[in-house]
Structures are given as C-alpha cells and as structure tokens.
N, C-alpha and C positions, 0 to 999 in steps of 0.2 A: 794314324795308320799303323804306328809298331805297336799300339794297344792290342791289335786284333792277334796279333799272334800269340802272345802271352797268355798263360793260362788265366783263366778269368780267376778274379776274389775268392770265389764262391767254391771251384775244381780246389785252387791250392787253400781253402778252411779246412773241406770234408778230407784233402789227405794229412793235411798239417795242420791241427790246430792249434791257435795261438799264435798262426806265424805271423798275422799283421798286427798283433796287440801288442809287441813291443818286449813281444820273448827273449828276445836277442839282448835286451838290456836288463831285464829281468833273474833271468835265467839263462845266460850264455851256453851254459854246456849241454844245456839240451835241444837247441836249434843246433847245432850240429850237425847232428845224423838228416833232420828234415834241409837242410841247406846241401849236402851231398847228395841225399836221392833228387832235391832237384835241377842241380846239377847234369846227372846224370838222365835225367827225362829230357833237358834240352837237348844235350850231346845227342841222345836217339830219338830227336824229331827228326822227323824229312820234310824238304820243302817251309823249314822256317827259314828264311834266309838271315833272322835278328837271333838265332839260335846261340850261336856261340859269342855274340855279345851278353845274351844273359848269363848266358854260364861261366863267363869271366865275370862279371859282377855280383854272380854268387859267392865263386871262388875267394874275389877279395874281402866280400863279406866273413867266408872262412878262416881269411888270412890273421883280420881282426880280433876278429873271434880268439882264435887260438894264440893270438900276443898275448890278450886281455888275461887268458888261463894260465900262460908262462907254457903254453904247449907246444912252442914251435916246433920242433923235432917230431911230433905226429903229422902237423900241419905238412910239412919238408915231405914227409914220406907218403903222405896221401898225393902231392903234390908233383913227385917223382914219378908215382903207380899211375895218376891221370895222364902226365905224357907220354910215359910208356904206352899205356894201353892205346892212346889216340897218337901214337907215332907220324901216323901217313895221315893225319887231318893238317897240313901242311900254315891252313888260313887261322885255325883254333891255335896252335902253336903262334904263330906269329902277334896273334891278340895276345894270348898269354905273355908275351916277351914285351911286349907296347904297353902293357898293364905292370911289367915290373914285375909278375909272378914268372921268377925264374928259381 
C-alpha cells in the first residue's frame, strides 16, 4: 500500500536519471541536487500521508552523501534552511529529530 504513494521508477528516471543505477555510489556529488529537489516534491505533496517519511529518508541519504565528500557544513546548512522553511510542519520536525537529523 505505501508503494502507491511514491512516485513510480519510471516519473523519478525521466526527472532524474541514473538515480536507481547506483549514482549515489558512483558519483556521489551529483545525486545531490536530484536527492534535494526530491525532497522537496514530497515536502509539497498533499494528501501523501508517507510524505515526510520519504523526505526524511532522503534527507539521511543526503546526510551520507555529504560525510562521504567531507561536506558536512553544506550538509548542516541545507539542514538548518529545511527546518527553517518548514518551521510549523510540527510532525516533519519531529521525524527529523527521531531520525537524528538535528
């Protein structure tokens, strides 16, 4: 059932491609940018209610990411600028905090 929400294989190829071929291992610093815009696509769905589960588990994917590159201080301030902007999303906050992205 939380398959249906997610965007299908096929929607996240034609935005991002590469992102299921193992970019992230490949080529870290270029999943990047495509792990943040999706991100932020879950952030402004409506009516997902697994919404901000994926978007924390993008996040940590980010997290990774950005150890791997010795980037944490982007990482940190991307990381600031997302609570900031989602201040009053009170339940995205507290996953984020249950995830250890503080």
């Amino acid at each position: 059932m939380a398959d249906r929400c997610r965007p299908s294989r096929r929607v996240v190829e034609v935005h991002y491609p590469g992102a299921h071929r193992g970019a992230s291992q490949t080529h870290p610093a270029d999943t990047i940018t495509p792990y943040r815009r999706l991100v932020d696509l879950y952030l402004a769905e409506t009516g997902n209610k697994y919404r901000y589960q994926y978007a924390v588990r993008h996040v940590k994917a980010l997290r990774t990411i950005h150890r791997e590159q010795g980037t944490e201080a982007e990482f940190t301030a991307y990381l600031t600028a997302l609570r900031d902007e989602h201040r009053r999303k009170t339940s995205l906050l507290t996953q984020l905090d249950q995830a250890d992205l503080t």
